[in-house]
LOTIKOL-349184 format. One record per residue (C-alpha): residue in three letters; x, y, z. Coordinates in steps of 0.001 Angstrom, whole numbers, always signed. Each point is the difference from the previous one (the first is absolute). Example, Ala and Ser with C-alpha at 12.3 -4.5 7.8 and 13.67 -1.06 7.14 Angstrom:
BEGIN
@resn = Ala; x = +12300; y = -4500; z = +7800 $
@resn = Ser; x = +1370; y = +3440; z = -660 $
This chain:
BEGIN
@resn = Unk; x = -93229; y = +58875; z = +189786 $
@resn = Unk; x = -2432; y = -2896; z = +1473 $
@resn = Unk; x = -1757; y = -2400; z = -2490 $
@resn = Unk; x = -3306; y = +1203; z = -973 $
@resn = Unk; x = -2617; y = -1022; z = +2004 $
@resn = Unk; x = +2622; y = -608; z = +3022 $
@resn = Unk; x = -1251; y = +664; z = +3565 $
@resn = Unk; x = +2490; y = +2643; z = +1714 $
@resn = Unk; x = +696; y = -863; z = +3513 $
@resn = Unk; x = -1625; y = +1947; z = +2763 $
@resn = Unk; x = +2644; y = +2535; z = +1944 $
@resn = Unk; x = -787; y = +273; z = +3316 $
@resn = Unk; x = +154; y = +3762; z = +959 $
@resn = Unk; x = +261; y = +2655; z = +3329 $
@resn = Unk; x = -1415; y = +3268; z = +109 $
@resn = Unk; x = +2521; y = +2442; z = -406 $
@resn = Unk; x = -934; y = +1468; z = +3104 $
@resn = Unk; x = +21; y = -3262; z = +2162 $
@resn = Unk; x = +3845; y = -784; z = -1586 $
@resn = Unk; x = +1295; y = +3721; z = +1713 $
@resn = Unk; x = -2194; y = -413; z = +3211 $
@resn = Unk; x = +1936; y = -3342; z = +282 $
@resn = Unk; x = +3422; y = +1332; z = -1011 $
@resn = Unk; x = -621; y = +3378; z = +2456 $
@resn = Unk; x = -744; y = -3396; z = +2837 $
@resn = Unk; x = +3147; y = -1072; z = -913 $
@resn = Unk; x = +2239; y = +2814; z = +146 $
@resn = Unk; x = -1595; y = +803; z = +3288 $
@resn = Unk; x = +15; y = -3693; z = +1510 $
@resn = Unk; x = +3034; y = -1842; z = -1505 $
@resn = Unk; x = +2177; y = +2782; z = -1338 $
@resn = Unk; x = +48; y = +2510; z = +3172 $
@resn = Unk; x = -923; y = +2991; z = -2250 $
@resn = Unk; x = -986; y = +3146; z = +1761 $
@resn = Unk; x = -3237; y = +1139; z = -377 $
@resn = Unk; x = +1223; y = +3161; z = -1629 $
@resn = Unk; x = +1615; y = -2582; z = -2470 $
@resn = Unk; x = -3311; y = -1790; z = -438 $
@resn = Unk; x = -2029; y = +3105; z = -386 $
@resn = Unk; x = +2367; y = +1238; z = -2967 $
@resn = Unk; x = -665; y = -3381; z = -1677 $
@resn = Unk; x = -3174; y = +205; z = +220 $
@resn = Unk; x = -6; y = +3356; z = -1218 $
@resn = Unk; x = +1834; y = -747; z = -3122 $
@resn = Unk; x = -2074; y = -3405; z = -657 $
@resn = Unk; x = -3114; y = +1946; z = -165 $
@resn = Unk; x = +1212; y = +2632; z = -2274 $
@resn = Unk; x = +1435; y = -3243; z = -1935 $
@resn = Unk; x = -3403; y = -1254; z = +213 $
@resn = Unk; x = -1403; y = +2940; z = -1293 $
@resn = Unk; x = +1851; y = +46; z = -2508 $
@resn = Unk; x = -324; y = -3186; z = -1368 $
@resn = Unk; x = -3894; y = +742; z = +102 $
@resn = Unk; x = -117; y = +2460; z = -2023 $
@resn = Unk; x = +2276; y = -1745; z = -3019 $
@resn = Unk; x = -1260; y = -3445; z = +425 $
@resn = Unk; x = -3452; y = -85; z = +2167 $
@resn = Unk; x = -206; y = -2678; z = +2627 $
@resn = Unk; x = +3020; y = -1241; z = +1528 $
@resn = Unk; x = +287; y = -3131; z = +886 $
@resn = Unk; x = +3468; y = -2571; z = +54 $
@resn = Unk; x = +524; y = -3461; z = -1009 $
@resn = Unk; x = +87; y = -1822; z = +4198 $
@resn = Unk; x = +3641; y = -1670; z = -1333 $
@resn = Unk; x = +1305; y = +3370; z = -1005 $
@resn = Unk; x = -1297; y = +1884; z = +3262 $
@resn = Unk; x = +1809; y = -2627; z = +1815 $
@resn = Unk; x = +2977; y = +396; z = -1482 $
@resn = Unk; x = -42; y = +3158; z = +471 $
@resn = Unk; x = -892; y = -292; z = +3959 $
@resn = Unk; x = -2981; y = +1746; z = -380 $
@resn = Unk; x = -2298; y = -2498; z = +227 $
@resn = Unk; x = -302; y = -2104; z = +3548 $
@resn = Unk; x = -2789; y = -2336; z = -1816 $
@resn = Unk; x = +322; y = -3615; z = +766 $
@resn = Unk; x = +1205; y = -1820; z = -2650 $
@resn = Unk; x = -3122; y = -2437; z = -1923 $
């Protein structure tokens, strides 16, 4: 738990829908995927998505975990 009165550092953060369009890129571009592939990704990420909207609201990821992840193709700050 920070001290009180402690400033939290600001999290830099992607658009949950800007981390799959950049993931989708990659399959496409660097992996080889199929577009059938690709479309059944994106299929599933935006029933994900959905998802996630209805329990939590906006989505939106921490950049160094959408990253990791390969979903985000954000240059780094």
């Amino acid at each position: 738990m920070p001290a009180e009165g402690a400033v939290q550092p600001a999290v830099a953060t992607v658009g949950f829908d800007d981390a799959v369009a950049g993931f989708l890129d990659y399959l496409s571009a660097y992996r080889g995927y199929s577009i059938h592939t690709v479309k059944a990704y994106a299929r599933d990420l935006r029933e994900f998505r959905r998802l996630l909207a209805r329990r939590y609201g906006s989505v939106r990821l921490p950049l160094s975990t959408a990253r990791g992840a390969g979903l985000a193709q954000v240059p780094q700050l």
